[in-house]
N, CA, C and O of each residue as an XYZ file, in Angstrom:
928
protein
N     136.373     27.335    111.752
C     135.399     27.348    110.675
C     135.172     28.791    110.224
O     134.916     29.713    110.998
N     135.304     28.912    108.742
C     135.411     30.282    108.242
C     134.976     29.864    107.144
O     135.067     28.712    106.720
N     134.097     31.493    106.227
C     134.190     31.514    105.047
C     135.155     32.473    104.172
O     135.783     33.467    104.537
N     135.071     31.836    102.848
C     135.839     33.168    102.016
C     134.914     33.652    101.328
O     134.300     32.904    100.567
N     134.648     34.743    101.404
C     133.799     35.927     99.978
C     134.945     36.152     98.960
O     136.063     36.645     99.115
N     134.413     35.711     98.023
C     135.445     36.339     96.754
C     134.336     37.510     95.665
O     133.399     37.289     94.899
N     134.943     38.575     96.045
C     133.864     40.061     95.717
C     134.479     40.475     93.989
O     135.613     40.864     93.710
N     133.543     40.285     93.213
C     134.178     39.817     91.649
C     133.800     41.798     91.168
O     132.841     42.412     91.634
N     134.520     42.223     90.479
C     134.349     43.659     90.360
C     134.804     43.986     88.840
O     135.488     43.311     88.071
N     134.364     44.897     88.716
C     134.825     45.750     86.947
C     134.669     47.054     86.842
O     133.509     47.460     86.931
N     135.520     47.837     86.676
C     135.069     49.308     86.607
C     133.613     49.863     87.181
O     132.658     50.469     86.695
N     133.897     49.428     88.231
C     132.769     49.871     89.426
C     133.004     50.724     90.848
O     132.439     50.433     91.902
N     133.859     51.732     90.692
C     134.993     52.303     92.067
C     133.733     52.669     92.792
O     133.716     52.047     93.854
N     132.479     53.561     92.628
C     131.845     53.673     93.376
C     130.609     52.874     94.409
O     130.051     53.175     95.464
N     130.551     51.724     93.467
C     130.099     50.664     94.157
C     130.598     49.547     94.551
O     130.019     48.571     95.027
N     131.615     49.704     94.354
C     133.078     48.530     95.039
C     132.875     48.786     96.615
O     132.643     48.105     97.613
N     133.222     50.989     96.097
C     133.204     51.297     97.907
C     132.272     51.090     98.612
O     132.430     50.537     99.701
N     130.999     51.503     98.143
C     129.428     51.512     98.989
C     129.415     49.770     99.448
O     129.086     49.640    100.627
N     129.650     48.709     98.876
C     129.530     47.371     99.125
C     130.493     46.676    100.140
O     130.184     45.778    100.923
N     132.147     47.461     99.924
C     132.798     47.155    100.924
C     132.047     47.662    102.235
O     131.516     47.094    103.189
N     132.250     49.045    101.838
C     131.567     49.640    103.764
C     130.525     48.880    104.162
O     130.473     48.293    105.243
N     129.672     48.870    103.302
C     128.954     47.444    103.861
C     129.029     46.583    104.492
O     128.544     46.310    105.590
N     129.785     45.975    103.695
C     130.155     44.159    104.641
C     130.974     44.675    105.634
O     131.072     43.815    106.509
N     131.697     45.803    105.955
C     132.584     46.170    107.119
C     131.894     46.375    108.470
O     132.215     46.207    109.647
N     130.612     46.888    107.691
C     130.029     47.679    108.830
C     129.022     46.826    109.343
O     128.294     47.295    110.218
N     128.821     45.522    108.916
C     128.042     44.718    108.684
C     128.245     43.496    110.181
O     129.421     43.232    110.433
N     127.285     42.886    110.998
C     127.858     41.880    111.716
C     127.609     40.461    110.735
O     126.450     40.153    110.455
N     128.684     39.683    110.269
C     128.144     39.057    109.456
C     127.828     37.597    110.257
O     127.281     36.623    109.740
N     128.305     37.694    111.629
C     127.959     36.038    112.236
C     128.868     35.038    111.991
O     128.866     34.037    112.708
N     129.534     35.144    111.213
C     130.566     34.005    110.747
C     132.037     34.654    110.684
O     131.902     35.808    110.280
N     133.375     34.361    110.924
C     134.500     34.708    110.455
C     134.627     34.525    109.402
O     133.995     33.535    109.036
N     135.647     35.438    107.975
C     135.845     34.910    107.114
C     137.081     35.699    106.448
O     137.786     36.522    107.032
N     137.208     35.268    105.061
C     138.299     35.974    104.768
C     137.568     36.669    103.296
O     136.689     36.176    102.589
N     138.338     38.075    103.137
C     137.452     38.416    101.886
C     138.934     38.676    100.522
O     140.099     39.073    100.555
N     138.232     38.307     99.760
C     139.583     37.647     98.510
C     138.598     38.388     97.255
O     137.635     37.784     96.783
N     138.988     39.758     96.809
C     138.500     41.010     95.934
C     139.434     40.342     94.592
O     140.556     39.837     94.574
N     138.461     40.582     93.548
C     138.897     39.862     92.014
C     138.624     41.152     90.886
O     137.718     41.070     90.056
N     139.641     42.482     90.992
C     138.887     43.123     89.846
C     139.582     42.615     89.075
O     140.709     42.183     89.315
N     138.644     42.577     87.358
C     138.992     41.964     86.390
C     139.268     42.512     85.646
O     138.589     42.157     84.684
N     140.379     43.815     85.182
C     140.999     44.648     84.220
C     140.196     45.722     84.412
O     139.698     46.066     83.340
N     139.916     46.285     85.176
C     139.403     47.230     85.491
C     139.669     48.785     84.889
O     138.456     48.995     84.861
N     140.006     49.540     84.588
C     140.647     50.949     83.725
C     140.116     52.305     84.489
O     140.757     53.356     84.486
N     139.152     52.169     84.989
C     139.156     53.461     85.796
C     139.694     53.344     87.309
O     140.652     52.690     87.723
N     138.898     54.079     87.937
C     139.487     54.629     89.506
C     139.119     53.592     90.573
O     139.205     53.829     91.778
N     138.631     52.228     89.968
C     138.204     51.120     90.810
C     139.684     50.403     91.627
O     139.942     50.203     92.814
N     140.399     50.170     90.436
C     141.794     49.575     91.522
C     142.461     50.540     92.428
O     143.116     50.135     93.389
N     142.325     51.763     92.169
C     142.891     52.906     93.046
C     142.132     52.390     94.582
O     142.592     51.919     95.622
N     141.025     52.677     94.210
C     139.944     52.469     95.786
C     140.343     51.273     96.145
O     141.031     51.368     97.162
N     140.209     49.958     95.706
C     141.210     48.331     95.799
C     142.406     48.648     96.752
O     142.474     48.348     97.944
N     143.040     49.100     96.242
C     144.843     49.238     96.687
C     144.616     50.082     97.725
O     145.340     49.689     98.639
N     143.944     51.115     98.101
C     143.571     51.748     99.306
C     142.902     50.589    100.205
O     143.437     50.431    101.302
N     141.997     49.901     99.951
C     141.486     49.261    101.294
C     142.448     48.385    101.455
O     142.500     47.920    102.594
N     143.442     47.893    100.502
C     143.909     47.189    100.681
C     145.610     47.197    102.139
O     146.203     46.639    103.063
N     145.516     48.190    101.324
C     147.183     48.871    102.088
C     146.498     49.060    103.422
O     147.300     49.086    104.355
N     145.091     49.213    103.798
C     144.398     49.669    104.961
C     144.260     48.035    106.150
O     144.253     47.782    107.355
N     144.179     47.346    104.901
C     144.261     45.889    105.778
C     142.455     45.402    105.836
O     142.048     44.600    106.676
N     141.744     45.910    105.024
C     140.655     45.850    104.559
C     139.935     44.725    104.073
O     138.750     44.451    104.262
N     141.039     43.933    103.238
C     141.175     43.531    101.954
C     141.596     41.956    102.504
O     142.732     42.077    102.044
N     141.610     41.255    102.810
C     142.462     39.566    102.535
C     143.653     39.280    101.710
O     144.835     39.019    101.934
N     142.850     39.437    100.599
C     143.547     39.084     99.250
C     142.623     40.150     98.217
O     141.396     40.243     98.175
N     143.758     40.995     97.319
C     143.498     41.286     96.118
C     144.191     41.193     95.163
O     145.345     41.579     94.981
N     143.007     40.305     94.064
C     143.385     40.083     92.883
C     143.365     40.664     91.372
O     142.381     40.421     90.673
N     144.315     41.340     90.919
C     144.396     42.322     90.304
C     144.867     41.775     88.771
O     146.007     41.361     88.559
N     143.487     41.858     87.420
C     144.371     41.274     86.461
C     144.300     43.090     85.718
O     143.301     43.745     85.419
N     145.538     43.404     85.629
C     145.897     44.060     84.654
C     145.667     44.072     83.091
O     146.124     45.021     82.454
N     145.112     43.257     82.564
C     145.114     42.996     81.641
C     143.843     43.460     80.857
O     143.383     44.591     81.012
N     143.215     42.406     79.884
C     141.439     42.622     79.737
C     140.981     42.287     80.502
O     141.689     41.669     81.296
N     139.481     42.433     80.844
C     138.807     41.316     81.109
C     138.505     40.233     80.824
O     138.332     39.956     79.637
N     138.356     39.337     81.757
C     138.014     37.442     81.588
C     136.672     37.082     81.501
O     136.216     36.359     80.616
N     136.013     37.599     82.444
C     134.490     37.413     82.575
C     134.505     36.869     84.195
O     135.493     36.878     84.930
N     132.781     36.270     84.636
C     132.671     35.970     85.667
C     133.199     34.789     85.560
O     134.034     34.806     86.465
N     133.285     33.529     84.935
C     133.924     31.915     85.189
C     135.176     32.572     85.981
O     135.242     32.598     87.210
N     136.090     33.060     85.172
C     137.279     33.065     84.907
C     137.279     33.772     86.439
O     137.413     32.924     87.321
N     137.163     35.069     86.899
C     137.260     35.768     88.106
C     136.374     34.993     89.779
O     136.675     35.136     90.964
N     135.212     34.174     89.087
C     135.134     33.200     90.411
C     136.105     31.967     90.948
O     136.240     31.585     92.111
N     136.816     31.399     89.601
C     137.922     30.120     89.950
C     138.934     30.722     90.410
O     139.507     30.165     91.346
N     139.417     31.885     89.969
C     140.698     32.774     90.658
C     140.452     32.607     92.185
O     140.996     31.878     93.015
N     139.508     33.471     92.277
C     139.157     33.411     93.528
C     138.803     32.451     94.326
O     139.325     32.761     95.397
N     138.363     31.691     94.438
C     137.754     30.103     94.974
C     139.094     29.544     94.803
O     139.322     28.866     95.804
N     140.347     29.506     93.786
C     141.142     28.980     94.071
C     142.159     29.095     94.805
O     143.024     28.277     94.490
N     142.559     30.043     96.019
C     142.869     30.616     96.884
C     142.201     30.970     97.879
O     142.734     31.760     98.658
N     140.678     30.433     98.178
C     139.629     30.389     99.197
C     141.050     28.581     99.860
O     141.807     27.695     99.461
N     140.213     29.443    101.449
C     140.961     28.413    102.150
C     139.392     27.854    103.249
O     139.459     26.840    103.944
N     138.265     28.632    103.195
C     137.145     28.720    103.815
C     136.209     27.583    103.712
O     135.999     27.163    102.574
N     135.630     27.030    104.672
C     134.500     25.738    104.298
C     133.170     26.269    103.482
O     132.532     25.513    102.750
N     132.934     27.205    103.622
C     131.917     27.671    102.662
C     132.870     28.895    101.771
O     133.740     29.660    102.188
N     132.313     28.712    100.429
C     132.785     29.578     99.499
C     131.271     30.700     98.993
O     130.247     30.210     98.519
N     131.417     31.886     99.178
C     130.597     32.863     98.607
C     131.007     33.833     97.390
O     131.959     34.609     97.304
N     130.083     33.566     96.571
C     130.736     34.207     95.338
C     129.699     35.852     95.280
O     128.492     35.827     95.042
N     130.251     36.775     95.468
C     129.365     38.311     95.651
C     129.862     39.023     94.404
O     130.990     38.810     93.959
N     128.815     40.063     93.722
C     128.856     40.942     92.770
C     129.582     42.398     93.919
O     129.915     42.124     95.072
N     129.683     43.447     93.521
C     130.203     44.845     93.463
C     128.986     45.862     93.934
O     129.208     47.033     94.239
N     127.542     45.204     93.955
C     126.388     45.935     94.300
C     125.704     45.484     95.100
O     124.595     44.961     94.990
N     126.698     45.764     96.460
C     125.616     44.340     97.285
C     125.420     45.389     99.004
O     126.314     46.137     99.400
N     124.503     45.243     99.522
C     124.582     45.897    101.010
C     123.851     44.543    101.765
O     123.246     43.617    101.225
N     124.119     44.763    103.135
C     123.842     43.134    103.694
C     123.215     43.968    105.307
O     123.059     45.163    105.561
N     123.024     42.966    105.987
C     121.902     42.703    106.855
C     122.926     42.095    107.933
O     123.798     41.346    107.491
N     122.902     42.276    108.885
C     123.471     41.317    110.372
C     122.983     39.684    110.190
O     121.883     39.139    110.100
N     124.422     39.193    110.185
C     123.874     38.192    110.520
C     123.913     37.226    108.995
O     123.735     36.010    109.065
N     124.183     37.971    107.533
C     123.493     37.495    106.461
C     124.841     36.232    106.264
O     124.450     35.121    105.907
N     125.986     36.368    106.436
C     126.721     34.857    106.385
C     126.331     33.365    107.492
O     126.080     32.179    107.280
N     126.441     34.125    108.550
C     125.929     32.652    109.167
C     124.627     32.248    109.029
O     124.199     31.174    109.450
N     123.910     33.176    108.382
C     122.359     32.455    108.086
C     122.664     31.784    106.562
O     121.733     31.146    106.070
N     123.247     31.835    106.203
C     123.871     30.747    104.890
C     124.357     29.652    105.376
O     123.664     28.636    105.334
N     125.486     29.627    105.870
C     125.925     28.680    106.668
C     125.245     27.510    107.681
O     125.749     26.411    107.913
N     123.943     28.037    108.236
C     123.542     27.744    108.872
C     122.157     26.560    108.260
O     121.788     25.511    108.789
N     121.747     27.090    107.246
C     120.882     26.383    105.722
C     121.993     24.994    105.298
O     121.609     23.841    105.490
N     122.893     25.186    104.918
C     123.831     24.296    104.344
C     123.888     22.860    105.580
O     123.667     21.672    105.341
N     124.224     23.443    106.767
C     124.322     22.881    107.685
C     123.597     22.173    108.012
O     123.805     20.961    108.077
N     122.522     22.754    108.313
C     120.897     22.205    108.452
C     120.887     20.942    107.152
O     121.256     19.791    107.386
N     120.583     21.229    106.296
C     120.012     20.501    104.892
C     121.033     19.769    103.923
O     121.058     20.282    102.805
N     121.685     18.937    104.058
C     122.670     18.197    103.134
C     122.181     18.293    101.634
O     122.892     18.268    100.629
N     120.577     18.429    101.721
C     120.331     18.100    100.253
C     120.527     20.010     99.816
O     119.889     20.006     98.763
N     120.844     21.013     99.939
C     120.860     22.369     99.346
C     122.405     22.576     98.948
O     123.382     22.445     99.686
N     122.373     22.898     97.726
C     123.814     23.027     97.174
C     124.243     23.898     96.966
O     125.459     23.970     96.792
N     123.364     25.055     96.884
C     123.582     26.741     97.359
C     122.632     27.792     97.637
O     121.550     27.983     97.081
N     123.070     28.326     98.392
C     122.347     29.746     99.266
C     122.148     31.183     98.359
O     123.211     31.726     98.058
N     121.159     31.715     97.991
C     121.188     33.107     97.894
C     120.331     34.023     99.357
O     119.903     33.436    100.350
N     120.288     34.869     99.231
C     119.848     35.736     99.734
C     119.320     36.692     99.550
O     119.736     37.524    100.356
N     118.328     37.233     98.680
C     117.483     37.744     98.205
C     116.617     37.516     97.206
O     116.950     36.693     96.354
N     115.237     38.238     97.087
C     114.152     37.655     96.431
C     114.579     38.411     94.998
O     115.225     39.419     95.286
N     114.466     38.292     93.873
C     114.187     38.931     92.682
C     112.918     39.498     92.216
O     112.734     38.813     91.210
N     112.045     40.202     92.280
C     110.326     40.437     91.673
C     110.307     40.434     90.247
O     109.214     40.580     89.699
N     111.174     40.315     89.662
C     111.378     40.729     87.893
C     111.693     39.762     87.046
O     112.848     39.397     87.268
N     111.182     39.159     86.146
C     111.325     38.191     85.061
C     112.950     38.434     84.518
O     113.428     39.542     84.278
N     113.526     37.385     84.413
C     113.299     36.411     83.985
C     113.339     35.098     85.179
O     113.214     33.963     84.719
N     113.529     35.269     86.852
C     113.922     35.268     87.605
C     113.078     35.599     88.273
O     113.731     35.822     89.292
N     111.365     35.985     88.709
C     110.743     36.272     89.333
C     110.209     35.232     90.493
O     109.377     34.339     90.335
N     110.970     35.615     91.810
C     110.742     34.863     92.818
C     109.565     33.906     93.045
O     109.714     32.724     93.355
N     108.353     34.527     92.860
C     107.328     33.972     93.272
C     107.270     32.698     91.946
O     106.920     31.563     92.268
N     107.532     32.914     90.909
C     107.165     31.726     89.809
C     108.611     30.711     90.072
O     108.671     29.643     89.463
N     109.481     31.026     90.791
C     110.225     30.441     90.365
C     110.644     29.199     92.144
O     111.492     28.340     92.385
N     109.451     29.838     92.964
C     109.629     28.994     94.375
C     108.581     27.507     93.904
O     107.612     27.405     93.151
N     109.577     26.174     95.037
C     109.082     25.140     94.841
C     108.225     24.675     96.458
O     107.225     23.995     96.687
N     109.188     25.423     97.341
C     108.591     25.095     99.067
C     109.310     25.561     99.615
O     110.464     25.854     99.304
N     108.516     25.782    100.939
C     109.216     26.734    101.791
C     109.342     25.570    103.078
O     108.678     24.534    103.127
N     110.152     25.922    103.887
C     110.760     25.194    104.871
C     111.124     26.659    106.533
O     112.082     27.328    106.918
N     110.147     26.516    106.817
C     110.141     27.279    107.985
C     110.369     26.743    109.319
O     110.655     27.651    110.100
N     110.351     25.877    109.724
C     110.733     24.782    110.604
C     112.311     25.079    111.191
O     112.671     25.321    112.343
N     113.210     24.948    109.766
C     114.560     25.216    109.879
C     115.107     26.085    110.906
O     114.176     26.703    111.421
N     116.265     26.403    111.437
C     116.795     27.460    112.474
C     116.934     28.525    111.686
O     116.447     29.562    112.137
N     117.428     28.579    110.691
C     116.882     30.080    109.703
C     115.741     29.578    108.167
O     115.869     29.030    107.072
N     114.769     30.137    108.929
C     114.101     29.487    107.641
C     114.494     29.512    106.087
O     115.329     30.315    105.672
N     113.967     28.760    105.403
C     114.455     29.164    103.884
C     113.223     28.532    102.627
O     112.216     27.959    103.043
N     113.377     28.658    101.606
C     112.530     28.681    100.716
C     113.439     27.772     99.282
O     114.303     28.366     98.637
N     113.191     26.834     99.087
C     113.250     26.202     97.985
C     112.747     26.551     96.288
O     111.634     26.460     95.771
N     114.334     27.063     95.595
C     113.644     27.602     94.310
C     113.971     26.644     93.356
O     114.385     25.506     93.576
N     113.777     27.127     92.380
C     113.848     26.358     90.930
C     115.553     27.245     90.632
O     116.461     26.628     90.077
N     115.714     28.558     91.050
C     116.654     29.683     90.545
C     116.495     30.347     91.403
O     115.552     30.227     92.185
N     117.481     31.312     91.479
C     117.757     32.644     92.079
C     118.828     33.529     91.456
O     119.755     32.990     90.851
N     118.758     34.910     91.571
C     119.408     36.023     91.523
C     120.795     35.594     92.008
O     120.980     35.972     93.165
N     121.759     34.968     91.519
C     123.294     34.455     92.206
C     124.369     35.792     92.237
O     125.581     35.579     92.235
N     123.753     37.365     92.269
C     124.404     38.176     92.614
C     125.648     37.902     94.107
O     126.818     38.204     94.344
N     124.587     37.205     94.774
C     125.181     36.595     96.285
C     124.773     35.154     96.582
O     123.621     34.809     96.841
N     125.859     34.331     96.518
C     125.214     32.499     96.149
C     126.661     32.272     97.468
O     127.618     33.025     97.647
N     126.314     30.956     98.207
C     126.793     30.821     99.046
C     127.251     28.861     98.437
O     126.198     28.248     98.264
N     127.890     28.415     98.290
C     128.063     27.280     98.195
C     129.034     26.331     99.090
O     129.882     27.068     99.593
N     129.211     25.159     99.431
C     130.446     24.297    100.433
C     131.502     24.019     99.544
O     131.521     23.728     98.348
N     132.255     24.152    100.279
C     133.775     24.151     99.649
C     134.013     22.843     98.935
O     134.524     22.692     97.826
N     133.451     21.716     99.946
C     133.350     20.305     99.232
C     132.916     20.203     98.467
O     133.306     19.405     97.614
N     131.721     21.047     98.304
C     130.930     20.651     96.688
C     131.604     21.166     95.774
O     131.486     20.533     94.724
N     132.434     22.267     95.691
C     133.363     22.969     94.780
C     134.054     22.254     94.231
O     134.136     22.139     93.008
N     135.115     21.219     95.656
C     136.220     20.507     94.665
C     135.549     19.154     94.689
O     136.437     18.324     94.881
N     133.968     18.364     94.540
C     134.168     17.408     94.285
C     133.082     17.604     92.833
O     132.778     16.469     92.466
N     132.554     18.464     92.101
C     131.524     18.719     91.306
C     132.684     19.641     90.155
O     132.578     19.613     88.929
N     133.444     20.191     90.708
C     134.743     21.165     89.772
C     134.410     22.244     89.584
O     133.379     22.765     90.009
N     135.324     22.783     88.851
C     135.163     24.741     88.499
C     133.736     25.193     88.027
O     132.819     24.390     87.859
N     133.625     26.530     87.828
C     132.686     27.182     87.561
C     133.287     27.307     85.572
O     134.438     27.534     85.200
N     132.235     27.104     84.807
C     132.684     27.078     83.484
C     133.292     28.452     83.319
O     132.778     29.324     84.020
N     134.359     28.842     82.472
C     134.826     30.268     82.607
C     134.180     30.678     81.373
O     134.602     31.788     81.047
N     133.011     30.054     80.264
C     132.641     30.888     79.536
C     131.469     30.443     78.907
O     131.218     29.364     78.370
N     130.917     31.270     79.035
C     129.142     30.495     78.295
C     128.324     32.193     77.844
O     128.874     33.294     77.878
N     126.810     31.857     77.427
C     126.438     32.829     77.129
C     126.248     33.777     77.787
O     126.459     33.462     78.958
N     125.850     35.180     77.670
C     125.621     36.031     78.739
C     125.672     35.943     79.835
O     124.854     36.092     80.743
N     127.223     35.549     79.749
C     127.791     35.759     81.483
C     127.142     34.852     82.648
O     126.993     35.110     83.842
N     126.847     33.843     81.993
C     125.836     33.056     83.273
C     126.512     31.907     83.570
O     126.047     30.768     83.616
N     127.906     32.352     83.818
C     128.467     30.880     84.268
C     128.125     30.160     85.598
O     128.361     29.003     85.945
N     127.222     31.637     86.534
C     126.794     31.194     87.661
C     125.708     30.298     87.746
O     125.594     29.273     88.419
N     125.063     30.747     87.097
C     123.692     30.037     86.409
C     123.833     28.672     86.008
O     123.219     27.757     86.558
N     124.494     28.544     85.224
C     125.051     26.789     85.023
C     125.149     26.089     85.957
O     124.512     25.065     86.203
N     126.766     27.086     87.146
C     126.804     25.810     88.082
C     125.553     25.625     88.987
O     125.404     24.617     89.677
N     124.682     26.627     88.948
C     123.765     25.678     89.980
C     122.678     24.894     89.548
O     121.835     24.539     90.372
N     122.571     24.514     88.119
C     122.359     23.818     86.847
C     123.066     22.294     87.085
O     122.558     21.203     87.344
N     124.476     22.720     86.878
C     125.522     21.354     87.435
C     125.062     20.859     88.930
O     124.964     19.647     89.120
N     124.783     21.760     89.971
C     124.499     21.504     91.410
C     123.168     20.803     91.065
O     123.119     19.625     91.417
N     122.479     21.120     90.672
C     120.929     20.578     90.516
C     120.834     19.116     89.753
O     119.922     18.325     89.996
N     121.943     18.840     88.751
C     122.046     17.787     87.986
C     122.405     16.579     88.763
O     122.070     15.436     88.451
N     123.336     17.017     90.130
C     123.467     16.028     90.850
C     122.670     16.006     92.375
O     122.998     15.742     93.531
N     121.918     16.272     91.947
C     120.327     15.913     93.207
C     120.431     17.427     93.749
O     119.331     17.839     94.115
N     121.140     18.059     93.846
C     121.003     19.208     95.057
C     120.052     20.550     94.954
O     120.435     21.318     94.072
N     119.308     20.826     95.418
C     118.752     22.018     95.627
C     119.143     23.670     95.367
O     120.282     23.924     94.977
N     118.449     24.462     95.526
C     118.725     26.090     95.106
C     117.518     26.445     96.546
O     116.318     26.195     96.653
N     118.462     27.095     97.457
C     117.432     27.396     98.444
C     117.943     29.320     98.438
O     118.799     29.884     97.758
N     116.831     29.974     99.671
C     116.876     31.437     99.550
C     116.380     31.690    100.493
O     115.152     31.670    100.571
N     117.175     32.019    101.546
C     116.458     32.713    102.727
C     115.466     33.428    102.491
O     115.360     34.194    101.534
N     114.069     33.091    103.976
C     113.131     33.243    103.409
C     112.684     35.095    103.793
O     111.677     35.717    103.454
N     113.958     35.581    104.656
C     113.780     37.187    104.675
C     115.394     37.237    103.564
O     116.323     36.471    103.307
N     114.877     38.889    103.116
C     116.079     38.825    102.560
C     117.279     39.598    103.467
O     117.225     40.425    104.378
N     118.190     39.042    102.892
C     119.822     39.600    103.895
C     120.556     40.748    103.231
O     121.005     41.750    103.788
N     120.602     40.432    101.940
C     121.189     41.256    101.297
C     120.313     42.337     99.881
O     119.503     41.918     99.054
N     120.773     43.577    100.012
C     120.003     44.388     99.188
C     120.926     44.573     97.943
O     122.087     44.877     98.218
N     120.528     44.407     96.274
C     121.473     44.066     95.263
C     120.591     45.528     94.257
O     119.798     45.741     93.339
N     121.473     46.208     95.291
C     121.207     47.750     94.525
C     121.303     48.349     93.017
O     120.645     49.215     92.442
N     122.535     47.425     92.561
C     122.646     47.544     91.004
C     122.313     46.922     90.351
O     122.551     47.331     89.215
N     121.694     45.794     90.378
C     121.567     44.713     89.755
C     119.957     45.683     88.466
O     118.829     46.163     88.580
N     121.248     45.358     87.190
C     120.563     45.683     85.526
C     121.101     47.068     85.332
O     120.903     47.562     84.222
N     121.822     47.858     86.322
C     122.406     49.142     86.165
C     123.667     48.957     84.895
O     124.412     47.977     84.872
N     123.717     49.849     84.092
C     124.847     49.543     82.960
C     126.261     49.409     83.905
O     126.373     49.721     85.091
N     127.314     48.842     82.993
C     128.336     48.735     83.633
C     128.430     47.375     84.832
O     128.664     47.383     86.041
N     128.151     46.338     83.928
C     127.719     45.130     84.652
C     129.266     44.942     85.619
O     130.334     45.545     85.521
N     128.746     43.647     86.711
C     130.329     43.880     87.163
C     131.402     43.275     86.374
O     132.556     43.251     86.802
N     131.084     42.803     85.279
C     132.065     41.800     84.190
C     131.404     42.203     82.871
O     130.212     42.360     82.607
N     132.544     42.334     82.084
C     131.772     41.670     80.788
C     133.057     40.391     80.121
O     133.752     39.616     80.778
N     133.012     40.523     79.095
C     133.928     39.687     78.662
C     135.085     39.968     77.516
O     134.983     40.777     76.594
N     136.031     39.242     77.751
C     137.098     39.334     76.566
C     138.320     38.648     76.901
O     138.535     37.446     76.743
N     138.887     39.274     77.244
C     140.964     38.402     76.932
C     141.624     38.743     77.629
O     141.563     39.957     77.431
N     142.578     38.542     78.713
C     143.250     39.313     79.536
C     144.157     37.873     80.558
O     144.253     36.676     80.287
N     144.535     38.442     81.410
C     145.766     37.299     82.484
C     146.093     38.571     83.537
O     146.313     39.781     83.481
N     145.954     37.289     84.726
C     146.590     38.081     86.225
C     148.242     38.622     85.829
O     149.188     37.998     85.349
N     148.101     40.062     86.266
C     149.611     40.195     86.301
C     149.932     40.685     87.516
O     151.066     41.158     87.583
N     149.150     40.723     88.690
C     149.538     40.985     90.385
C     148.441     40.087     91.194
O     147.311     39.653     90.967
N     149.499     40.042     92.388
C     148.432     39.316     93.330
C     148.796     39.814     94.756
O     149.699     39.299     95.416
N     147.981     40.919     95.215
C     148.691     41.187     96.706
C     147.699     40.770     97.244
O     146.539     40.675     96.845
N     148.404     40.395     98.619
C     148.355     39.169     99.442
C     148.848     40.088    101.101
O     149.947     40.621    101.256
N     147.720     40.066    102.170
C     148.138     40.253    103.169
C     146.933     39.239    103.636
O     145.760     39.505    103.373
N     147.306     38.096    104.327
C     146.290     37.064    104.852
C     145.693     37.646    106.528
O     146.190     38.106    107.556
N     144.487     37.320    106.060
C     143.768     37.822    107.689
C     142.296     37.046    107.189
O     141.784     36.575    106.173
N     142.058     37.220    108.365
C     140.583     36.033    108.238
C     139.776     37.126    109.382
O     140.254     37.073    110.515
N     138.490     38.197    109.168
C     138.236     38.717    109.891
C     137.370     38.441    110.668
O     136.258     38.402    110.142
N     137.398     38.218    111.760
C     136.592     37.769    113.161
C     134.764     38.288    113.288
O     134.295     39.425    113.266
N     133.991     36.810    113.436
C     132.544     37.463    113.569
C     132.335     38.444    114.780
O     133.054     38.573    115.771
N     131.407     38.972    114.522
C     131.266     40.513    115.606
C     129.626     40.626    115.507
O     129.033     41.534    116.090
């Protein structure tokens, strides 16, 4: 039992790196495999990529040469080469906490009715945690908190629900294809839960230079060294 992180990126080299060392340095509780999606990237971001990569860092990196696609388009890449029972979809600005995957895992497990995990609170409209909680559930082996929404910088979802509910739309308004699916998740009974400490710190989140934007582009590489890295 493993997950895959698929870490979605855009001309972001310096917070690609700060987020990898992160999760490296990170005990995350769970094995998994990590499957990196920059999406036409043009500066010094695939350089740093191809370094962790050649380092053995890396799982899978997915490299479109091209334009950018947006987030739909760079989460199905990725998820479609996840081999993991839970699928995590992560932004480029993320630092994490011991422990912050298997306490996802561990929610899902617990609760049949939750159809995906975040991990951190938001304080800021449009998305402000406190207006946007329905109940909290402390009882649980990692407690968690029942929202209406969350910040899907870091959203944790089951692989089953992936292929029996389908792709993530690859294009809608302002980039919120994440937003939908847990829209689609919610349409068919399931929940939006959020650990009730947070795990992960989403340092950039509204900083310019989002990790996507959008336009036109196609994979033209895919390196591939498979490893699934061991919880610690």
């Amino acid at each position: 039992m493993y997950a895959s992180l698929v870490l979605l990126t855009y001309n972001r080299p310096h917070f690609v790196r700060r987020t990898l060392a992160s999760l490296h340095s990170t005990a995350a509780g769970l094995p998994f495999e990590l499957i990196v999606v920059d999406d036409g990237s043009d500066d010094a971001t695939r350089a740093v990529l191809l370094d962790y990569a050649a380092r053995g860092s890396i799982s899978t990196l997915v490299l479109n040469l091209g334009d950018n696609m947006g987030v739909g388009v760079g989460i199905n890449r990725g998820f479609s080469i996840a081999h993991g029972e839970y699928l995590v979809k992560l932004d480029s600005d993320l630092e994490f906490s011991e422990g912050w995957l298997s306490a996802g895992a561990t929610i899902l497990d617990y609760d049949p009715r939750v159809g995906a995990v975040g991990f951190f609170h938001y304080w800021h409209p449009p998305v402000h945690a406190h207006e946007m909680l329905i109940s909290r559930v402390p009882e649980a082996p990692i407690p968690y908190e029942i929202h209406a929404d969350f910040v899907s910088s870091a959203m944790m979802i089951r692989r089953s629900d992936y292929l029996k509910y389908g792709l993530f739309a690859e294009f809608s308004p302002g980039f919120s294809e994440d937003v939908a699916y847990k829209k689609l998740l919610q349409a068919n009974g399931l929940s939006m839960a959020l650990t009730a400490r947070d795990y992960i710190h989403n340092y950039g989140f509204g900083i310019p230079h989002s990790t996507v934007v959008l336009s036109d582009g196609s994979v033209a590489m895919i390196h591939t060294s498979p490893k699934v890295f061991q919880a610690s």
